[in-house]
Each structure stands twice: as structure tokens, then as C-alpha cells.
N, C-alpha and C positions, 0 to 999 in steps of 0.2 A: 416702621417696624415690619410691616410688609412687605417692603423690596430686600430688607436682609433676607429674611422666611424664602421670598422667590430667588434668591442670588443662592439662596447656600441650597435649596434644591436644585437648579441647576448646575451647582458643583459637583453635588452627590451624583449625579444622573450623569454628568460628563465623568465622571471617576466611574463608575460601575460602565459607562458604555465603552470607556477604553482599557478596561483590563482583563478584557479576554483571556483564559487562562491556558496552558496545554490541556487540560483536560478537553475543550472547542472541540478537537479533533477528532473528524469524524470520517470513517468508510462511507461511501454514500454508494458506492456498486464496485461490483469484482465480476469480472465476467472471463470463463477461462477455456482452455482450449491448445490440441497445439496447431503448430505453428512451423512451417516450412522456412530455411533458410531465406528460399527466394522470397516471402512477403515481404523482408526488411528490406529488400536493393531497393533504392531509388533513382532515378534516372541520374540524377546528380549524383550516386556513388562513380558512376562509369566514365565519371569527369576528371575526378580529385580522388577519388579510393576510399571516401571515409565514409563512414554509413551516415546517413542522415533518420535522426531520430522522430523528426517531424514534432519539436517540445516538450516528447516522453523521454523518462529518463526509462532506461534498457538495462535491466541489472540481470547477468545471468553468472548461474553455476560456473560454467564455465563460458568463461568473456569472447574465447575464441570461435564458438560455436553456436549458432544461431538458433537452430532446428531445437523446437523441444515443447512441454508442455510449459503452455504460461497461465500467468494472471494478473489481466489488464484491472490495475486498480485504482479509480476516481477517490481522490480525497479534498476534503474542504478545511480548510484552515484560518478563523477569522485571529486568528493572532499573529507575534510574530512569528519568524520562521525560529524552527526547531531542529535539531539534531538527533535521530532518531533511529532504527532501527527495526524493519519491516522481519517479524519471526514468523515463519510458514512453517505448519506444522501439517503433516499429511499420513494418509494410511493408504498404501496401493493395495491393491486388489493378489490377495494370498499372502499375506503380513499380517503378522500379531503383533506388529507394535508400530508406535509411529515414527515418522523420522522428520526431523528438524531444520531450514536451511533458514541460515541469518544474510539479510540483504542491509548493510549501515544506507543512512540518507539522509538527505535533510527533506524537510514539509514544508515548501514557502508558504508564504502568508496567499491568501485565497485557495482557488481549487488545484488539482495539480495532479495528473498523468503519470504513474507507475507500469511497466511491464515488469513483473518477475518471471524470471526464465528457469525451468529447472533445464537445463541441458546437456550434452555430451551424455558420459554414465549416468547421472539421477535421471533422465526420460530418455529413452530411448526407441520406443514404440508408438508409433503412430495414434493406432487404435484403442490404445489405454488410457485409462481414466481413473484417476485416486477415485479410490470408495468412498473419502468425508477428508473435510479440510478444516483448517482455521487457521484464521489470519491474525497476529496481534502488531499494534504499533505501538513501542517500548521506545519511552523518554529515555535519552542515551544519560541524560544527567545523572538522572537517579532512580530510573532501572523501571519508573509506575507506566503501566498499561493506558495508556492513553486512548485508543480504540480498538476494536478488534468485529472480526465478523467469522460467519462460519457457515459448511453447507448444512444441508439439512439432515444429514444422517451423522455430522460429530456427538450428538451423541441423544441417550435415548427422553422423549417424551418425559413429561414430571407426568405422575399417575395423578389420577382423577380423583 
């Protein structure tokens, strides 16, 4: 009676350790900033012409153009891979409202290297810097928010 009791907990216990779910997914840092064309050349573009990503995927505004504001963002993913869509949501500096840019992607299974680029016309200044940001990561299946993160001024304190 015993070894069924330990056989069917270790069934339960292998069923709950491998069904990680999309919700798993997690932002774990966003670190942002911009970013000059030349940071992306690598010695190996001046060989073959293609930019070398160095295992980050490189999603920008506009694909032709490098130069802009990004955000390098670390994500963890103990499930499968997912199909997914990175929603940037941001407020520049002398704006009443926000504006929205959709990056599609997939999340592999572990951790995984994102830049989003706003570039060309969404950044165009150097020196600038959104007032407050948020980032969500939206299951392409069926639309549920699966992670998100935000800076510190999206929005105000809960009162005391």
C-alpha cells in the first residue's frame, strides 16, 4: 500500500513540475537608453554585410535604421516556447497621452535577450528620454498578459 501512496506522489509531483504554464513568464530587467548606429557593427558585419546580433533578437520601428532609443530586455521562460507580443507603451516628455509600439516574437524556453528599438521618426533625439514607460508581454493565442514591468513614474503611489 505504501509504494502505490509513493508512486502516485511522485506522479503528481512530476505532473505539477512539468506543466509550467505561460503565465512562468517573467521580465526579470529592462535596462534602456539610446543607442548609436555604430554600437551594432561588428567586425564580422565588414565581412558578409549582415549585422550580427550577438543571440539578441533586434526588433526595431523601423528595421532599416539602427540609431534610437531602446530597451534591452531579459526574460525567463521555464516552459515551452510561446508566441507572443512585446506592447511598449510610453509617454515622452511634453505629451498628454501615451503612444503604443507592438514588437510580435516568440519567448524560448529559458532566458532570452530582447532589444526593442523605437527608431527613425519614434526617437529621434539623442538626449531624450520618455517620462514613464510599460512594458507588457501579451500571449498571441489569446490576448492574457503574461508579464509586464514599468518605470517608476507610470503611474502615481496607492495613498497611505
Amino acid at each position: 500500500m505504501s509504494i502505490r501512496i509513493i508512486r502516485g506522489c511522485l506522479f503528481l509531483l512530476a505532473l505539477a513540475a512539468g506543466s509550467a504554464s505561460a503565465s512562468d513568464v517573467a521580465i526579470t530587467r529592462v535596462f534602456t537608453g539610446w543607442r548609436d548606429a555604430a554600437s551594432f557593427k561588428r567586425i564580422s558585419e565588414y565581412f558578409d554585410g549582415h549585422e550580427n546580433t550577438g543571440g539578441q533578437l533586434v526588433m526595431r520601428t523601423h528595421p532599416d535604421q539602427r540609431a534610437g532609443y531602446y530597451f534591452l530586455i531579459r526574460t525567463a521562460n521555464p516552459g515551452a516556447p510561446l508566441k507572443a507580443q512585446f506592447q511598449l507603451q510610453l509617454i515622452e516628455q511634453g505629451a498628454s497621452v501615451q503612444r503604443t509600439s507592438i514588437f510580435p516574437a516568440e519567448i524560448g524556453s529559458g532566458s532570452g535577450v530582447f532589444q526593442l528599438g523605437l527608431t527613425g521618426p519614434e526617437w529621434q533625439a539623442a538626449k531624450s528620454q520618455p517620462v514613464a514607460w510599460r512594458l507588457l508581454i501579451i500571449a498571441t493565442a489569446d490576448g492574457r498578459v503574461l508579464a509586464t514591468e514599468k518605470s517608476y513614474l507610470w503611474e502615481k503611489p496607492a495613498a497611505k
